[in-house]
N, C-alpha and C positions, 0 to 999 in steps of 0.2 A: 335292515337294508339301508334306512337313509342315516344311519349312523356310519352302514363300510361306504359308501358314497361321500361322506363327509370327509372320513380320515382317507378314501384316496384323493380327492382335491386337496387336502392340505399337504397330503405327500407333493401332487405334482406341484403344488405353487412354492415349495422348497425348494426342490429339483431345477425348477424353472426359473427361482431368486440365484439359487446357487449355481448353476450353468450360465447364467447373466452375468455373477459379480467375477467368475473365471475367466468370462470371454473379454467382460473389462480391464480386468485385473493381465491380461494377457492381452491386449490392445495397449494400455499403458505402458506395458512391459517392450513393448514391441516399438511404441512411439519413443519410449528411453534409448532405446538402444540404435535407433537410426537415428536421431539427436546425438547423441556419442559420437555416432558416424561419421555427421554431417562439419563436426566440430576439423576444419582441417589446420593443416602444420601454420598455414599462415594465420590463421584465429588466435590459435593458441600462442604465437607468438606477439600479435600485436592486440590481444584484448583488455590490455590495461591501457589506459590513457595516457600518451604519450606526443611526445614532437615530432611534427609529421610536413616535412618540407617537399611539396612536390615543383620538377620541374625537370630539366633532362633526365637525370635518377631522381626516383623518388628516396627520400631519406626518411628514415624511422632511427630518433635518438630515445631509446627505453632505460633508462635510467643510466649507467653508467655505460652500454653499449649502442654502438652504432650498426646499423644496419642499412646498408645500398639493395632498392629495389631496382636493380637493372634489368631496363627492357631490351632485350634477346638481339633487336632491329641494333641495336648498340655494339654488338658484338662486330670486332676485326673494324672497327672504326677507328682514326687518327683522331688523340687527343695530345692536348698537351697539359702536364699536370706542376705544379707549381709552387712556394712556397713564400708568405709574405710574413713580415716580422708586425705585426698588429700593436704588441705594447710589450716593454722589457723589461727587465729590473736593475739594467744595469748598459747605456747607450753606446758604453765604449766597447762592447759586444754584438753590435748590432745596432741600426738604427732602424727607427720605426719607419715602413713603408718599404724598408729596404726586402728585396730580394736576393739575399748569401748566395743560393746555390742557382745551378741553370735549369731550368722547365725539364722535365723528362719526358719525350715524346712513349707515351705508353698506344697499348691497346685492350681492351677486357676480349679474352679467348676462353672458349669453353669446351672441355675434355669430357666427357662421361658427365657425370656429375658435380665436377666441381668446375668452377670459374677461376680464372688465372687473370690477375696487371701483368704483362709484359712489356718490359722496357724494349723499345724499339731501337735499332741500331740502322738506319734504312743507307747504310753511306754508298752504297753499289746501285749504279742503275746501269740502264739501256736504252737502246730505243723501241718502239712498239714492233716494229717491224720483224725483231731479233728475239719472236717467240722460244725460242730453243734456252737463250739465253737466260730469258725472266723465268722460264722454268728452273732451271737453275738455280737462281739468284734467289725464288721463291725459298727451297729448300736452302740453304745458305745466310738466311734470313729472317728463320723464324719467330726470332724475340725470346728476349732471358725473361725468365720466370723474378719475379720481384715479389710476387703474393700467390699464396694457392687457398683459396676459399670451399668448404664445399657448400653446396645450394642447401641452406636451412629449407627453405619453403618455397611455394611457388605462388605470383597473385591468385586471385579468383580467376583470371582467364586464361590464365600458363603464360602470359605474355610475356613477363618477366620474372628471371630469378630474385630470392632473395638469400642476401651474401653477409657475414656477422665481418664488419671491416674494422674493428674498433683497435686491434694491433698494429695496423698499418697507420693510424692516426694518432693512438697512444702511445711511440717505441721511440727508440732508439734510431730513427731512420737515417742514415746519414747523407744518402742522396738526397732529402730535403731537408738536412738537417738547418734551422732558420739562425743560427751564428757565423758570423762575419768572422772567417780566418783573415781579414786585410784591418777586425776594427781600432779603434783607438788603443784599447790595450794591450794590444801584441804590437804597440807601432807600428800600423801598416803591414803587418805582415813578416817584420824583423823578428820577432819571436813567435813559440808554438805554445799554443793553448790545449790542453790535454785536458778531454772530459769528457766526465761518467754523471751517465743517465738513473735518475732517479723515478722511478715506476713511481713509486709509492705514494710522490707528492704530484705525479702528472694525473689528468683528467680530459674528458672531451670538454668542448665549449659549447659555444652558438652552432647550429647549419643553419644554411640557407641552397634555394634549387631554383634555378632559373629553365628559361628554355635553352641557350645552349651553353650552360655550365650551372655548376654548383660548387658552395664552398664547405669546406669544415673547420673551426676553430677547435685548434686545441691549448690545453693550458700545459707548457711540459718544462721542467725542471732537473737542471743539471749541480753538479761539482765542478768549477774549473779549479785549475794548476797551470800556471804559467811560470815555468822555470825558469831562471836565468845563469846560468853557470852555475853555482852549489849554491845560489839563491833563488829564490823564488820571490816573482813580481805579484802574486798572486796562488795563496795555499788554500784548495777547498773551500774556494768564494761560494755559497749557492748564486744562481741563478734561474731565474724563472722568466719565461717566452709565452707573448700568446702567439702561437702563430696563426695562420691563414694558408690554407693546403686549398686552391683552386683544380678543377677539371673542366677545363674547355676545351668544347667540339670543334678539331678543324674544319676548316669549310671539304663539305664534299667533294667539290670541284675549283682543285689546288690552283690557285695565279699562274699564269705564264712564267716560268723564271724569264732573268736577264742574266745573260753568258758575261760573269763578270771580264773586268780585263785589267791587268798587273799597273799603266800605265796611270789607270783613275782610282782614287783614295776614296774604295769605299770597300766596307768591311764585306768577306766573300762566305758563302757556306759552301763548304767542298762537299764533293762527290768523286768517286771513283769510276770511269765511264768504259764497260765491257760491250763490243760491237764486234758482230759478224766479217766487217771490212777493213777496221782500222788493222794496218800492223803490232800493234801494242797498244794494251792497256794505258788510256791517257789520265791526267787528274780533268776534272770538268767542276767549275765555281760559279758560284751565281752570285749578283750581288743582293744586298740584303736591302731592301725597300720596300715600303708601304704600297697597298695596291690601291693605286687614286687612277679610277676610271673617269672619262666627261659624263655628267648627267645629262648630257642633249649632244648628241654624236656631230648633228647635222650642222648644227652650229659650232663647234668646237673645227669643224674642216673650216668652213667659211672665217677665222679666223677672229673668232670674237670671244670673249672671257666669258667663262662657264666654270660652275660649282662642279666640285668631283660629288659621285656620287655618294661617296663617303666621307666627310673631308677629317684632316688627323685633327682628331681633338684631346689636347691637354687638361687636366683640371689642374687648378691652382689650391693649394693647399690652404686652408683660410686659418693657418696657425704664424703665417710669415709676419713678423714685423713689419709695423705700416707701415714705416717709410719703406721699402722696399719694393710693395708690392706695384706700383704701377710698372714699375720697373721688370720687373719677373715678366708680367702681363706683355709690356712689349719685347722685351729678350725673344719670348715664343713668337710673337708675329711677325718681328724682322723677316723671318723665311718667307714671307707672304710675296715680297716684290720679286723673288726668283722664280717665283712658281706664276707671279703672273705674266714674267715674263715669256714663258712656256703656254699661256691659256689658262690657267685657272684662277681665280680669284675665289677667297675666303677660303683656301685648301688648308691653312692652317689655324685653326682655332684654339683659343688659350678661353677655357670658360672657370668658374667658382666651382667649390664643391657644391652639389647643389642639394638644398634643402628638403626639395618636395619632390625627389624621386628615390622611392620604395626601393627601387633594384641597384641604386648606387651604392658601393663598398670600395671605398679607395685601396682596401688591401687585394679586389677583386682583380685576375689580371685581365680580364675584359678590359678596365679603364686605366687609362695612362696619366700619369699625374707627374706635375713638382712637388715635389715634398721638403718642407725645411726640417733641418735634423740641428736641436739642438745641443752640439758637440764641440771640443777644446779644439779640434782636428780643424787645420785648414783647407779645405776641399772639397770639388764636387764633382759631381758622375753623371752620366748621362747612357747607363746602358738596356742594349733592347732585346726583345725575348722575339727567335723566326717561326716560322714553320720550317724544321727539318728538311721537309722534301722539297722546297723552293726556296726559300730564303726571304719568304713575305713578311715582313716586319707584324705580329701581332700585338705586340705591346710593346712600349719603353717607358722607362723613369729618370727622373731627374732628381738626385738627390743635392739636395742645395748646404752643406753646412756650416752651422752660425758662423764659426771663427773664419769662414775665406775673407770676410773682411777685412781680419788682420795681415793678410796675405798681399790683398789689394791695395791697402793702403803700403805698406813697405815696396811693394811694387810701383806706382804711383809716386811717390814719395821721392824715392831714389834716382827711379829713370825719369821725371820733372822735374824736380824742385828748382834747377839750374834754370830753367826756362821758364817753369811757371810760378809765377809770386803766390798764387792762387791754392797751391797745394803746401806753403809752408805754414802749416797750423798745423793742431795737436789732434783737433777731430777735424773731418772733411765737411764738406757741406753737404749737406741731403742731396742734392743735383750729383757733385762730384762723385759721392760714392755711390750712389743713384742708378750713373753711367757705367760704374764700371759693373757693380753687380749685372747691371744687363748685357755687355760684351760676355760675362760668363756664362748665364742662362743660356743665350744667343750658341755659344759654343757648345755647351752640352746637347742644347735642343741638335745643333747639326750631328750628332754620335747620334742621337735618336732615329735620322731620319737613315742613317746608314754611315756616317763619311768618318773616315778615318783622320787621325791628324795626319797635317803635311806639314813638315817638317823642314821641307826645303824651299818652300815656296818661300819666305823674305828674301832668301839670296839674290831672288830677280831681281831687288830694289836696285839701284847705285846706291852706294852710301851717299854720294854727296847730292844724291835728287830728294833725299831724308831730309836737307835742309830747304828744300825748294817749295814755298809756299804752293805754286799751282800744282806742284805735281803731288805734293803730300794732299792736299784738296780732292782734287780726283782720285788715287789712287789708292789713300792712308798711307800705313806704312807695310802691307805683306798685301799681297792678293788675294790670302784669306783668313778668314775667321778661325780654319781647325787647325792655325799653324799658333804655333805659342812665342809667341811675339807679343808684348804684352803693351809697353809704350816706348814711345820715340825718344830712347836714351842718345841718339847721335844729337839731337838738336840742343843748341849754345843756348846761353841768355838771350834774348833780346828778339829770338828767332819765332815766339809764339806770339808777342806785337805786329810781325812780317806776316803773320798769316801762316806760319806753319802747321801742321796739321800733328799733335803728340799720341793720338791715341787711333788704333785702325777705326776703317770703317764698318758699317753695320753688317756688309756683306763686301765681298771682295771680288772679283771679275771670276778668279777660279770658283766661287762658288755658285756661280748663278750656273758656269758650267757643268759642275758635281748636282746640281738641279735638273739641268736640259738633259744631261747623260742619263741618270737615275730614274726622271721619272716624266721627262716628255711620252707621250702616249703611240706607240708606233701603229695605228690602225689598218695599213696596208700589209703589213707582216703579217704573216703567218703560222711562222716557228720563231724559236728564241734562233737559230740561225741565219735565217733571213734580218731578223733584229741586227743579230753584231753585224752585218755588212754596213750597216747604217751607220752604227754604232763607231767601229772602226774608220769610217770614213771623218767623223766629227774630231777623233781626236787625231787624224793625218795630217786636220786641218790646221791645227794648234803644234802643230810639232815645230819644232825651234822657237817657239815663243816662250822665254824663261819664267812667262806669266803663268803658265797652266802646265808649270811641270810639277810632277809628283813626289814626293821625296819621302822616302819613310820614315820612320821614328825612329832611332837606332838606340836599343834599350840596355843591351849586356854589352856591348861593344863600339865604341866608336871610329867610324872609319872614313867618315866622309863630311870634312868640313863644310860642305854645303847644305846639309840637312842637321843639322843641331838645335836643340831648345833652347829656349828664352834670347837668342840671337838676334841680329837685325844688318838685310844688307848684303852687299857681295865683296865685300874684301875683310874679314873679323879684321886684320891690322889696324884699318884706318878706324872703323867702327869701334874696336876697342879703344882705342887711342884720345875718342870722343865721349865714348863714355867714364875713361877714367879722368877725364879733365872736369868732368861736371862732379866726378864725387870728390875731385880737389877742392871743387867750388863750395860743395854741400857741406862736407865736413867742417871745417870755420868757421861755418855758420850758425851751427848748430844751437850754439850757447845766446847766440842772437835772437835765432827763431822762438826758442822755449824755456831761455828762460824765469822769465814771468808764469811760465805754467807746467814747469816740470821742477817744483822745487826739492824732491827727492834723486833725480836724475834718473828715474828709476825708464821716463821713456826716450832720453837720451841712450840710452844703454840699452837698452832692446835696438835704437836706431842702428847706434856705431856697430853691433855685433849682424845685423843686416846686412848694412855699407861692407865689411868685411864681405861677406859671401858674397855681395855683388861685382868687386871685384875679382873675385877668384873664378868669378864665372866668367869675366872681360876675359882674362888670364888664358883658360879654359877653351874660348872660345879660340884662341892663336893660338895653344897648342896642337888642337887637331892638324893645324895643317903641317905641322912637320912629319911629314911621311904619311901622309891622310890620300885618301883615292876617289877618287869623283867615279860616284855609283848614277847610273844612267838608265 
C-alpha cells in the first residue's frame, strides 16, 4: 500500500513538473509573440543607430537614406523650399553661397496613404468677401504634384508620418538644380551648358532641423558640355556640388502687402485679381519689402526713433579680403540714414559670421548674407527670395565678385583721370578702391531691400550743374544709387581742386523716397487700399520734379534716351562731348603715367582697349536720340 502511495505521488509530482514547464514554456511563447507585436514599422525602421536631426521635421539619415518625420499639424502649410551652392568643384559653374534657381513655394498634402510636395502656383486671388470666388480659385489651385511619397511608418503617437525622401535629394532635380546657367563658363549666359546627372557618384550629406526650417546637404555630381558651334568650350567636364536644399515655414499670418505702383522703382510680385464687382479681370502687384514693424508703437507716433522689431540683418562673409571689408560693412549701413529718416534707427544691420551660434549656416535661407565669390567675372548681385502670396522680402544675397575690382578701376580710371591726379597710378589706394567697392555693395544692398534700377534718374542733372561745385556737393551726380551712373566723366581738369564732386553720393534724394514709399509704417490704414491713397498722394507730390522720376532699364531694346546706362546728365550731346575730351586728355598720357610701371605694356593695352569701349558708349549714348521717344 505505501509502495502504490509512493508511485502515485511521484506520478503526480511529474504531472505537476510537467503542466508547469507547458504553462511556462507557453507563457514564453505567448510573451515572444506580443514582443513580435509590439516591435512597430517605426522601430524597425529606425533601430540601428543613426542621425537624427529634430526640429520643424524631424530627420532620420540611415545610412545612405533620408527620411522626413513630418508632423501631420504641417500639412497644407506655406513653405518655401530652396537651393544654396555650399562648395563646388568648379566656380565658374556656380559660386558658393549663390542661389541658381528661385525658392519653390511648396506644400506637404496628404491623400490616403501617401504624402505629396506640391509646388504651389497661388498667382489668382480675391477678396474675402467673394466667397463664391475662393471656392473656385480653391479648385483651380490645387498645386502640381513635384513628389509622391507613401507613409513608411508612423511616430509612437501617429502624430506624424514618416516619408523615405532620399530621391528628391539625391536626383536630377532641375527646379533646384544648384548650377548657374548665367556662370562664368557659359559667359554670362551667352552659351548653353548641357548636363547629365551622375546617380552613382551623388550621396546625401550633413541635415540639420531647426524650429522653423531645416536643411539637407547633398553631394551631387554631373557631366557638363558646353558647345560652341562644331566646338565645344567644355566636353564631359565632371562636376561635383554640395548643395544646401532649405525648408522654411512661412509665417502663418502673411504681411500686409503693399499695392505696388508702376511710377516707383521697386520690384512687384504680381497677382491676378478675380472680384464679384470689378468689370474685368485686373493685374494686382505688390511691392516686394521687408516687413519692419516699430518695437514701441506709442513712441514711433510721438515721433522719436525706434528699432523695428526685426531689423534686416546682413552677415558679412569673413572670407573677404581685408582691405575691403570695413568697406562692405559700411556699403550695408549707408541705408540706415533713409530709414532713420522715416523713424527707425539700427533697421539695418551688417554683423560677422558668427562663431558661437549653433543654428547659423550661411547656406541656410533664414540668413541673409554678402558673400565674396572668388571668380575671373566682373560683377555683383544683389537678389532676394518673397513670399509668393505678399511679396515680403524673406531673404536676399549679395554676391560680391573678386574681379569687380577690375571693373572699378577701368571705370574710375577713365571717367577721372582728366580731373583727378589721384587716380593715375597703376593700383588704387586702399581708400580709393575702398569707396568705390562700397558704392557697389550700397547698390546691391538697395536690390535687396526691393528697388529696382532707375535708369533715368541722372538725366535730371543739367550737364553743366555736373561741373558745379555746390551743386555736385549736395546733389552727387544722379539722385540715385540704383541708377548706373558710375562717375562724373563731364568734369575737366582742374574742376576736382573747385570742389567738384566725381563720384555719387551715398544715397541720393530719390532714394530716401524709394525708403519713405517702401517701408514708412502706415498704422492708421487698414487695408493695402486704404495704403495706396496715401501712398498715391506722396508720389502726386513729386510729380514734375525730374528728381524722383522713374525710368526703367531698357534691356532688349533701346528707345528712350533718357533712361540709358552708364550715362550722366540731360543733353548725352554736350555730356558726350565732355567726356570725349577728357579721353583726348587720358590717352597722351598714358605712356607718362605708366611708364616706369608697365614695362611690358601689357596694362597699357588692357587700358587703351577699355578707352575704346568708353567712347563707343559716348557714341552710343547720342545715337539713341535720333528717332528715340521719351517714355513717361
Amino acid at each position: 500500500m505505501k509502495c502504490k502511495l509512493f508511485l502515485l505521488l511521484c506520478f503526480l509530482g511529474v504531472a505537476f513538473v510537467t503542466e508547469t514547464d507547458a504553462s511556462q514554456r507557453k507563457k514564453k511563447k505567448a510573451t515572444d509573440e506580443t514582443t513580435e507585436v509590439k516591435e512597430s514599422a517605426y522601430d524597425k525602421l529606425f533601430k540601428k543607430e543613426h542621425v537624427v536631426a529634430k526640429g520643424l521635421i524631424t530627420l532620420h539619415r540611415v545610412d545612405d537614406k533620408l527620411y522626413f518625420e513630418l508632423p501631420l499639424k504641417l500639412l497644407n502649410k506655406d513653405m518655401l523650399l530652396g537651393s544654396t551652392i555650399t562648395e563646388i568643384s568648379d566656380n565658374g559653374d556656380g559660386l558658393v553661397g549663390q542661389k541658381p534657381t528661385e525658392p519653390l513655394h511648396i506644400q506637404f498634402t496628404q491623400v490616403d496613404s501617401n504624402i505629396q510636395i506640391r509646388q504651389i502656383f497661388r498667382y489668382s486671388i480675391t477678396r474675402k468677401e467673394d466667397v463664391n470666388i475662393e471656392r473656385a480659385l480653391e479648385k483651380a489651385n490645387i498645386g502640381a504634384i513635384i513628389g509622391a511619397y507613401k507613409i513608411e511608418a508612423w511616430n509612437p503617437d501617429s502624430t506624424a508620418a514618416v516619408i523615405d525622401v532620399t530621391d528628391f535629394f539625391v536626383s536630377d532635380n532641375k527646379a533646384i538644380e544648384p548650377i548657374d546657367p548665367y556662370g562664368a563658363n557659359v559667359y554670362g549666359g551667352m552659351l548653353t551648358r548641357n548636363v547629365t546627372f551622375k546617380s552613382d557618384k551623388s550621396f546625401l550629406g550633413e541635415v540639420k532641423a531647426f524650429e522653423d526650417n531645416v536643411i539637407v546637404r547633398s553631394h551631387l555630381s554631373y557631366e557638363c558640355t558646353i558647345p560652341y558651334g562644331q566646338y565645344y568650350v567644355e566636353y564631359e567636364k565632371p562636376l561635383t556640388v554640395v548643395a544646401t536644399r532649405s525648408i522654411i515655414l512661412l509665417p502663418e499670418e502673411p504681411a500686409r502687402p503693399r499695392i505696388a505702383d508702376p511710377r516707383v522703382g521697386i520690384f512687384p510680385t504680381g497677382k491676378i485679381k478675380y472680384t464679384n464687382t470689378d468689370n474685368r479681370v485686373t493685374a494686382q502687384y505688390y511691392a516686394n519689402r521687408w516687413r519692419l514693424e516699430p518695437s514701441d508703437e506709442a513712441a514711433y507716433r510721438a515721433g522719436k526713433l525706434v528699432e523695428p522689431k526685426k531689423p534686416i540683418v546682413f552677415y558679412i562673409d569673413n572670407n573677404f579680403p581685408e582691405p575691403w571689408v570695413k568697406y562692405v560693412y559700411a556699403g550695408v549701413e549707408d541705408w540706415n540714414e533713409a530709414f532713420e529718416a522715416i523713424g527707425f534707427k539700427n533697421a539695418i544691420q551688417a554683423r560677422p559670421f558668427p562663431t558661437d551660434d549653433p543654428e547659423f549656416d550661411p547656406d541656410n535661407i533664414k540668413y541673409s548674407c554678402v558673400r565674396y565669390a572668388p571668380t575671373w567675372m566682373a560683377n555683383s548681385m544683389g537678389p532676394s527670395w518673397t513670399d509668393p502670396r505678399t511679396g515680403e522680402i524673406i531673404n536676399a544675397s549679395v554676391y560680391t565678385y573678386h574681379n569687380i575690382v577690375s571693373i572699378l578701376y577701368s571705370w574710375k580710371f577713365l571717367q577721372t583721370a582728366a580731373a583727378d591726379p589721384d587716380v593715375r597710378v597703376k593700383n588704387f589706394s586702399e581708400e580709393i578702391m575702398g569707396e568705390a567697392i562700397q558704392y557697389v555693395i550700397a547698390h546691391e544692398i538697395g536690390h535687396c531691400l526691393g528697388f529696382m534700377h532707375n535708369m533715368g534718374a541722372s538725366s535730371a542733372m543739367p550737364v553743366e550743374k555736373l561741373r558745379d561745385p555746390e551743386f555736385t556737393q549736395k546733389y552727387g551726380i544722379t539722385p540715385t544709387i540704383m541708377d548706373y551712373a558710375r562717375f562724373n566723366y563731364v568734369a575737366q581738369p582742374g574742376d576736382k581742386e573747385r570742389g567738384v564732386r566725381l563720384k555719387p553720393l551715398d544715397l541720393g534724394v530719390y532714394d530716401y523716397f524709394l525708403v519713405k514709399w517702401n517701408y514708412t509704417p502706415l498704422l492708421d490704414a487698414k487695408t493695402p487700399e486704404e495704403e495706396e491713397k496715401i501712398l498715391n498722394q506722396w508720389v502726386a507730390e513729386k510729380a514734375g520734379d525730374p528728381m524722383y522720376r522713374y525710368g526703367k532699364q531698357q534691356i532688349y531694346t533701346l528707345l528712350d534716351p533718357s533712361s540709358l546706362t552708364e550715362d550722366l546728365g540731360d543733353d548725352a550731346m554736350k555730356a558726350a562731348a565732355y567726356g570725349i575730351k577728357n579721353l583726348k586728355y587720358i590717352l597722351p598720357n598714358l605712356n607718362t603715367w605708366f611708364n616706369d610701371v608697365d614695362k611690358d605694356y601689357t596694362h597699357r593695352a588692357s587700358l587703351y582697349n577699355e578707352l575704346i569701349q568708353q567712347y563707343v558708349r559716348y557714341v552710343n549714348h547720342v545715337f539713341v536720340n535720333v528717332g528715340g521717344i521719351y517714355l513717361t
